[in-house]
C-alpha positions as CSV (number, residue, x, y, z in Angstrom):
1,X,0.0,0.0,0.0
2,X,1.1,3.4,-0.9
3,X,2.3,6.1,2.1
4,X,-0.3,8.7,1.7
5,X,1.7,10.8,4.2
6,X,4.6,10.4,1.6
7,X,6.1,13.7,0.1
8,X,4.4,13.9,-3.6
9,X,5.2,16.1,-6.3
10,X,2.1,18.3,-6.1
11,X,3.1,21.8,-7.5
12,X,2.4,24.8,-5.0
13,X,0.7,27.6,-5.5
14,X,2.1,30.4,-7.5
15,X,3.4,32.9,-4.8
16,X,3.9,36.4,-5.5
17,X,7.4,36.2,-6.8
18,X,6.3,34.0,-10.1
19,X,3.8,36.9,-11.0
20,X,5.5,39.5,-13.5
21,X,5.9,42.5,-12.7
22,X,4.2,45.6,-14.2
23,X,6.8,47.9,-15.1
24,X,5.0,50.4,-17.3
25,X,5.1,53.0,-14.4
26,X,9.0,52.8,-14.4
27,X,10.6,55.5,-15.6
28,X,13.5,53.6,-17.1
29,X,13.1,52.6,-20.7
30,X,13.3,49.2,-21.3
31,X,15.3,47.6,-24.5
32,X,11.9,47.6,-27.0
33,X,11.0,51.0,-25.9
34,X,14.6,52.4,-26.9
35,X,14.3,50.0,-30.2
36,X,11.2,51.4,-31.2
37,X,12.4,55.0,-31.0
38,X,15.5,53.9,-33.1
39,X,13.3,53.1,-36.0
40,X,11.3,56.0,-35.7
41,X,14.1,57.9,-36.3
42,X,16.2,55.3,-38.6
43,X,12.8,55.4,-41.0
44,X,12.3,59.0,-41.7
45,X,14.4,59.1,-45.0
46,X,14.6,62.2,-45.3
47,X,16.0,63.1,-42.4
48,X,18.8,60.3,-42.1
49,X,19.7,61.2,-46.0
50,X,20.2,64.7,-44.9
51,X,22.7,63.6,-41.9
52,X,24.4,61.5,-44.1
53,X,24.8,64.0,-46.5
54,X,26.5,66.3,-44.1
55,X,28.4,64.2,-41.9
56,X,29.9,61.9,-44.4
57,X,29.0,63.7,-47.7
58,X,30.8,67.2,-47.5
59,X,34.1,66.0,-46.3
60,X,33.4,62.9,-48.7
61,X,33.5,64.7,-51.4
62,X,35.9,67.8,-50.8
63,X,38.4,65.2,-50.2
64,X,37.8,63.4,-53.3
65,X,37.8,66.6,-55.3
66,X,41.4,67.3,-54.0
67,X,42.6,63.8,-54.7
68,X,41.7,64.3,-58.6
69,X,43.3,67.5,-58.5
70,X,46.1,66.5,-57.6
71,X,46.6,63.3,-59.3
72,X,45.7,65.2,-62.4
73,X,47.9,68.4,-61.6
74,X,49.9,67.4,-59.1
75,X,52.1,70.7,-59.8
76,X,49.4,73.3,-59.6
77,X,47.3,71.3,-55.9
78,X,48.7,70.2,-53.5
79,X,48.2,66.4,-51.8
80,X,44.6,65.9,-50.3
81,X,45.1,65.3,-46.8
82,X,47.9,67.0,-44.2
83,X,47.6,68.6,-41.2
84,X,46.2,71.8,-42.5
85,X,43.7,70.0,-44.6
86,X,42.9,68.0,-41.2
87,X,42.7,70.7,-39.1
88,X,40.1,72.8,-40.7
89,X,37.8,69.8,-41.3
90,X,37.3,69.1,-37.8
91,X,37.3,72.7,-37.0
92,X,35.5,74.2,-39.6
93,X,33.3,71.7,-40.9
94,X,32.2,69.0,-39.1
95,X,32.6,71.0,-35.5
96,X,29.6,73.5,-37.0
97,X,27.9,71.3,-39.1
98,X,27.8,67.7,-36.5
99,X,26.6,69.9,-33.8
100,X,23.7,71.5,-35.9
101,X,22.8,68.0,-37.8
102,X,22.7,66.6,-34.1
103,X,20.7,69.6,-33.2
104,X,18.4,68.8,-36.3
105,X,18.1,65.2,-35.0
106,X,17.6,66.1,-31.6
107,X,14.2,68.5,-32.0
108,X,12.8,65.7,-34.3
109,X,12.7,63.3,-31.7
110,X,11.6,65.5,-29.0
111,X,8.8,67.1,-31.2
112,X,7.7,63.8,-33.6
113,X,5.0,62.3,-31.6
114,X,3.1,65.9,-31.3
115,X,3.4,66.4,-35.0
116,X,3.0,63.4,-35.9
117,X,-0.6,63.0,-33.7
118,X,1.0,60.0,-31.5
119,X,1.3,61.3,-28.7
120,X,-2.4,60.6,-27.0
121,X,-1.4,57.0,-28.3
122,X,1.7,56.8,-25.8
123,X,0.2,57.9,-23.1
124,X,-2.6,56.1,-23.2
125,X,-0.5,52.8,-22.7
126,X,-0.2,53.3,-19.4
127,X,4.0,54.0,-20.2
128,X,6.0,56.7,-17.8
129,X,6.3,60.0,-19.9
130,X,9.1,59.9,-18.1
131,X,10.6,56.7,-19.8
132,X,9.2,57.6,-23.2
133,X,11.2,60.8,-22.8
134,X,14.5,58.9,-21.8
135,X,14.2,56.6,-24.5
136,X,14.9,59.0,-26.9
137,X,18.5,59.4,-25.6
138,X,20.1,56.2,-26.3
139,X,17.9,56.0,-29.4
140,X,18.9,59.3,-31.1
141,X,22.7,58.7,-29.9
142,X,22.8,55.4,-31.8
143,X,22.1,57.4,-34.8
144,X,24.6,60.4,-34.6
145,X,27.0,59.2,-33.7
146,X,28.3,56.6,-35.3
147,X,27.5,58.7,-38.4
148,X,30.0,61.5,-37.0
149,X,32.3,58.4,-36.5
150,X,32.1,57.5,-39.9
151,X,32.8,60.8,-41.3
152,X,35.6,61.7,-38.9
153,X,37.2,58.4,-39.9
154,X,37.2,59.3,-43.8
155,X,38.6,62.4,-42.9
156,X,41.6,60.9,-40.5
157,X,42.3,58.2,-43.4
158,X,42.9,60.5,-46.1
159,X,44.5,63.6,-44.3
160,X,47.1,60.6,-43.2
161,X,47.4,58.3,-46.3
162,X,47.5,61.5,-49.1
163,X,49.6,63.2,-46.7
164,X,52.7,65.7,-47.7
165,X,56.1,64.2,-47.9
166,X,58.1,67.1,-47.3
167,X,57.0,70.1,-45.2
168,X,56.1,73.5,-46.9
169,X,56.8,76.5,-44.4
170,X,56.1,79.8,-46.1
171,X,56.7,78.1,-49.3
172,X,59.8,76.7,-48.8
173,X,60.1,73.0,-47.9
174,X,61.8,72.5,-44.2
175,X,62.8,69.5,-42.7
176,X,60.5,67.8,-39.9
177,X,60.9,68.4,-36.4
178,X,63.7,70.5,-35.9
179,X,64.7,71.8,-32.2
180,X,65.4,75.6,-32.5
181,X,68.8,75.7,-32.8
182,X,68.7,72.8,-35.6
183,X,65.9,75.1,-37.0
184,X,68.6,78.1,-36.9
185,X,71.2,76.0,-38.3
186,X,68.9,74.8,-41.6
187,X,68.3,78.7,-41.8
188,X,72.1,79.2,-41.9
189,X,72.5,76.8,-44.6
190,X,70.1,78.3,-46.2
191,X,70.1,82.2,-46.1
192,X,68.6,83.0,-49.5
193,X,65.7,81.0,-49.2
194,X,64.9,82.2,-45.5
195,X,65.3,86.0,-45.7
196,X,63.3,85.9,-49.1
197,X,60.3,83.6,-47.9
198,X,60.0,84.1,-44.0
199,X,58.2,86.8,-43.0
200,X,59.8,89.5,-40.4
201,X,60.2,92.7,-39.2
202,X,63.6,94.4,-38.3
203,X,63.0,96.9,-35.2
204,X,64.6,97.1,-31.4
205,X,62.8,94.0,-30.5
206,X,64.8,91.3,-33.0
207,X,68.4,91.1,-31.3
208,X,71.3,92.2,-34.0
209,X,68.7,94.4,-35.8
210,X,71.4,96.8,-36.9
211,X,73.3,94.2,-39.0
212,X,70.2,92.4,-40.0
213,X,69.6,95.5,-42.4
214,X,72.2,95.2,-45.1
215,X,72.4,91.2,-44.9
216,X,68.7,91.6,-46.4
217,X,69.6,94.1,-48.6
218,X,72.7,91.8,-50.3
219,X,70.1,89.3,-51.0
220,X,68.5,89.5,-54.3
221,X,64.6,88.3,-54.2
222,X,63.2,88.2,-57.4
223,X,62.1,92.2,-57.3
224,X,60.9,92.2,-60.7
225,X,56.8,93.4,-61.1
226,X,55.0,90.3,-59.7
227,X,57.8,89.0,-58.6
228,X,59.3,87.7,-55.1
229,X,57.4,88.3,-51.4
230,X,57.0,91.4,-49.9
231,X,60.0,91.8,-46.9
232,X,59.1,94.4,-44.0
233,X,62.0,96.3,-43.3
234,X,61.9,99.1,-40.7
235,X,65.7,99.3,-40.3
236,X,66.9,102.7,-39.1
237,X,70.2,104.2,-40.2
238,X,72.4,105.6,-43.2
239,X,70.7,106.0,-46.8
240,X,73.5,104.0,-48.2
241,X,74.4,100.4,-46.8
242,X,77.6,98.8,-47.3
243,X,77.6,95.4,-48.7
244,X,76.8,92.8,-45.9
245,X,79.5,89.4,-45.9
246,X,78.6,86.2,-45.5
247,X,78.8,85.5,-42.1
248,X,76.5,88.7,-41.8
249,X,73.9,87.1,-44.2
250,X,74.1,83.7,-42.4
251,X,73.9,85.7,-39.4
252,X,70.5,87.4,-40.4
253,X,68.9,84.3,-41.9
254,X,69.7,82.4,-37.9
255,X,67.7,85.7,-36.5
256,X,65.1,85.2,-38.8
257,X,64.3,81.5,-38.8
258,X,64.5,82.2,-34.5
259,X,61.2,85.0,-35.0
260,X,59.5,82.7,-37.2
261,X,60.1,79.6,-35.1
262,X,57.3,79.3,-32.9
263,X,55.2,78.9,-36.0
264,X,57.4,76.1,-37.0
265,X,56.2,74.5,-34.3
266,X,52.9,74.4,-35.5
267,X,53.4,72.8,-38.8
268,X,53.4,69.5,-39.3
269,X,52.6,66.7,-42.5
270,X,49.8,65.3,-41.0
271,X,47.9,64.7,-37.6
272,X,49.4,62.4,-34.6
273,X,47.8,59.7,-33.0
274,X,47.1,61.2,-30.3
275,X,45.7,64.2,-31.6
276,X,43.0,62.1,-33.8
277,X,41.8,60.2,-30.9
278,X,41.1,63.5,-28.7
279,X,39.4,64.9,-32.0
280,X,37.0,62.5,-32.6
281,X,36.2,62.0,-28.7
282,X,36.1,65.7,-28.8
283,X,33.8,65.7,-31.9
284,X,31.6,63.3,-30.5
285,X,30.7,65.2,-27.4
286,X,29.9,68.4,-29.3
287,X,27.3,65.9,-31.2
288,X,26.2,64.4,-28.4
289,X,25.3,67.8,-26.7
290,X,23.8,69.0,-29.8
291,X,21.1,66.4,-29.6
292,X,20.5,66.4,-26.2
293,X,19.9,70.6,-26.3
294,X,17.8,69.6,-29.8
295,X,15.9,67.1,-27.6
296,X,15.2,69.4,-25.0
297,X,14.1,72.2,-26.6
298,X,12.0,70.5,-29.4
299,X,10.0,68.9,-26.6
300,X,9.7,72.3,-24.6
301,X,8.1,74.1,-27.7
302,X,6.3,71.2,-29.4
303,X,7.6,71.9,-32.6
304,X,10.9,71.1,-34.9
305,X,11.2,74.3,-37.0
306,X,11.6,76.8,-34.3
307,X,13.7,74.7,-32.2
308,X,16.5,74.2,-35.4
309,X,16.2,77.8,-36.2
310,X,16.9,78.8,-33.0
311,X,20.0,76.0,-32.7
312,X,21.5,77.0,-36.1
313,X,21.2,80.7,-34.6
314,X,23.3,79.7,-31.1
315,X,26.0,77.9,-33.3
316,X,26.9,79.6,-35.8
317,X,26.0,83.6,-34.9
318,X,25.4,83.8,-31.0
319,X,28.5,81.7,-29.9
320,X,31.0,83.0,-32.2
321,X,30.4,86.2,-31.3
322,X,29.8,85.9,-27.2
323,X,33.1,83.5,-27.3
324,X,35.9,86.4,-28.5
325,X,33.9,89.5,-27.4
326,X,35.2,91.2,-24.2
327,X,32.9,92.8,-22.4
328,X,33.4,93.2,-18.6
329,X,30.1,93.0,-16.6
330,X,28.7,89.9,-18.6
331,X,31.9,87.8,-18.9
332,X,30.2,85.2,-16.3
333,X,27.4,85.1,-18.5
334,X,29.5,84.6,-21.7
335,X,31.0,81.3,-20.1
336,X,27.4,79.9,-19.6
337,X,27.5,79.3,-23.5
338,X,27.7,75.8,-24.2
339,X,29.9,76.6,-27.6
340,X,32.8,78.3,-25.7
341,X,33.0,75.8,-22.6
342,X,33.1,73.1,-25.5
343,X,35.7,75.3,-27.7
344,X,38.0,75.5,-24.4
345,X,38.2,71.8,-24.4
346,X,39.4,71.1,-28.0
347,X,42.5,69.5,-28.8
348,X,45.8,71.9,-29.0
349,X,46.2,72.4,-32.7
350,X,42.5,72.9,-33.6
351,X,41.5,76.2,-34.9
352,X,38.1,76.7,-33.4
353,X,36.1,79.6,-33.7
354,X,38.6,81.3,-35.8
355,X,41.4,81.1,-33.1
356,X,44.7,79.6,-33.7
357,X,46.3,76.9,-32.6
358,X,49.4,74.8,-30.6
359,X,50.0,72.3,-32.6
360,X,49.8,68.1,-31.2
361,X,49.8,67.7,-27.5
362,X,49.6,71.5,-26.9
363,X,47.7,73.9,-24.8
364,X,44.1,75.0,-25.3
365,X,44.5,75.8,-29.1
366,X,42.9,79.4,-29.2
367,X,43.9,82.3,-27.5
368,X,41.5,84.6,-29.2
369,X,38.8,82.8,-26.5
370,X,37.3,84.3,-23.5
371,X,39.5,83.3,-20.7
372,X,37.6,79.9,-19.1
373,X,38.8,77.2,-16.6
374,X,38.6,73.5,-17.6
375,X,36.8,72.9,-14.9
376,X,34.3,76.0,-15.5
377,X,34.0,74.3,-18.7
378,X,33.0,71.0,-17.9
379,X,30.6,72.3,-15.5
380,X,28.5,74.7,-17.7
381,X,28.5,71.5,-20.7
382,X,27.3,69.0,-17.5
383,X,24.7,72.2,-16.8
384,X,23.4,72.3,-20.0
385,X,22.7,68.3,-20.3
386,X,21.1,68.1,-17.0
387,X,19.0,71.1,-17.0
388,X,18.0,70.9,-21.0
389,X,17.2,67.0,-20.0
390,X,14.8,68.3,-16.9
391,X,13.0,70.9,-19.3
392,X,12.3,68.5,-21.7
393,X,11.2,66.1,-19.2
394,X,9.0,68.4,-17.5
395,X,7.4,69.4,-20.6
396,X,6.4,65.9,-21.5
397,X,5.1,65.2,-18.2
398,X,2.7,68.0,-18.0
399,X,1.4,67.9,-21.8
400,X,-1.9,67.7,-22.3
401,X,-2.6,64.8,-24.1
């Protein structure tokens, strides 16, 4: 006879761990909700077609211009890529144009569903406005920026590959990464070249001015109409010169090549390592704040239009101008722009905003720049994500569905 008292294998009750959870009050966005905004945005056509086109299109095709130039007249262009070609890229075209298509991106997603007549659908799943809102982060950042990846990467391959092989310094090739008295020395070597082609100014500032005057004098540069550079010369002294020796022209070509050292320095046949790498990070967070202001503001007015006039307005008229201008009583103010704090955090070497720059592993690249701390900097670009993030937010949350 069977033990009835024996343990069977009777299932128990379903206790209140085995009973999902409802987690459409949560306001963290779960993997489908973040999919689904990611095809929202990968769908519209026109949209991504446009971001292509300026991400990966304008550089795209400048650089393929120059290559056919120059394999066609190699004597009249110069190679495709180098440093300078590198240089103002990243600074001049996809700095501007990857925060604005990012911007663009950004106020579509935040302003879609309202346009679009979805938005009374969303919330009436029971979803937190609060999730849908977040969702929209990852989702938009999957699009932008592997896009600015993409086009950074053309850029870095063809500025490196079609490089230069010799460096041009005020039209006269120079040899690579000379110290300043190997840089003297060259100069030496070379007097004609140097006092024709450098640029300078004699005056009580240059040491050995007074012989500096007829060394320049003894050497013949091409006077003819059209002909040869223009040479500043503001030396005091007798009307007639004697004729300068050798030694004294040597002498005068060392003192030039010293002045004009320092932008030396700055030259070089195409972009380090190290300086891509902090480019395209540096790239990347100027998209990534675009969007998330774009996201913010599109959801705080309802509307794409305004909210990418108003972005292309900040970028490319408000910041330039608040970022150089000096004016006392709103300097504090001035730093709150996202565009300078952003500018002080580029590379050394990058030209942004019109400034100039240190070359590789220098300092902070532009001078011309409102004076701002790194620290100020990161602060007012954390300031902007957080609060443009809670704006948006809010205005989702309290939307009248």
């Amino acid at each position: 006879m069977a033990d009835i008292g024996a343990t069977g294998s009777t299932p128990s009750p379903a206790g209140p761990a085995d009973v999902s959870h409802d987690r459409r009050g949560s306001w963290i966005p779960t993997a489908g909700m973040i999919a689904t905004r990611f095809m929202e945005l990968r769908k519209r056509r026109g949209l991504m077609v446009a971001l292509i086109l300026v991400t990966i299109g304008i550089p795209t095709v400048f650089l393929v211009i120059r290559l056919l130039l120059h394999a066609f007249a190699p004597h009249s262009y110069g190679p495709a890529g180098g440093y300078d070609v590198f240089t103002g890229l990243v600074a001049g075209v996809l700095y501007v144009f990857g925060f604005i298509v990012a911007a663009t991106l950004g106020a579509t997603a935040g302003s879609i569903d309202l346009t679009e007549g979805m938005f009374r659908h969303l919330v009436v799943t029971g979803r937190s406005r609060l999730a849908i809102y977040v969702a929209r982060i990852p989702a938009g950042l999957a699009v932008i920026v592997p896009l600015v990846a993409v086009g950074f990467t053309i850029v870095c391959a063809v500025c490196v590959f079609a490089a230069p092989t010799r460096l041009s310094f005020n039209g006269v090739n120079v040899p690579l990464n000379l110290s300043r008295a190997g840089f003297e020395g060259w100069a030496a070597d070379h007097p004609d070249e140097v006092i024709c082609n450098f640029g300078f100014s004699i005056g009580p500032s240059v040491p050995n001015s007074s012989t500096i005057g007829p060394a320049v004098n003894s050497v013949p540069c091409g006077n003819s109409p059209g002909g040869g550079p223009t040479i500043v010369k503001q030396s005091p002294g007798s009307q007639v010169q004697p004729q300068a020796s050798q030694a004294q022209i040597r002498e005068a070509a060392r003192v030039i090549a010293g002045v004009n050292y320092s932008g030396y320095t700055t030259k070089f046949l195409y972009p380090s390592d190290s300086l891509m790498v902090r480019s395209g990070l540096w790239l990347e967070l100027e998209a990534c704040i675009g969007f998330v202001v774009g996201l913010g503001l599109g959801s705080l007015i309802g509307q794409r239009t305004v909210a990418v006039i108003m972005m292309i307005v900040l970028e490319v008229i408000l910041t330039p101008i608040l970022s150089r201008a000096r004016l006392p009583h709103l300097a504090n103010l001035q730093r709150a722009v996202v565009g300078l704090a952003t500018a002080h955090l580029a590379p050394g070497g990058l030209p942004v905003l019109g400034g100039g720059g240190g070359g590789p592993g220098g300092g902070a690249g532009n001078p011309r720049l409102l004076p701002e701390s790194t620290t100020v900097a990161v602060c007012v670009i954390i300031a902007w994500l957080v609060g443009w993030t809670i704006l948006g937010a809010w205005r989702m949350m309290t939307r009248d569905a």
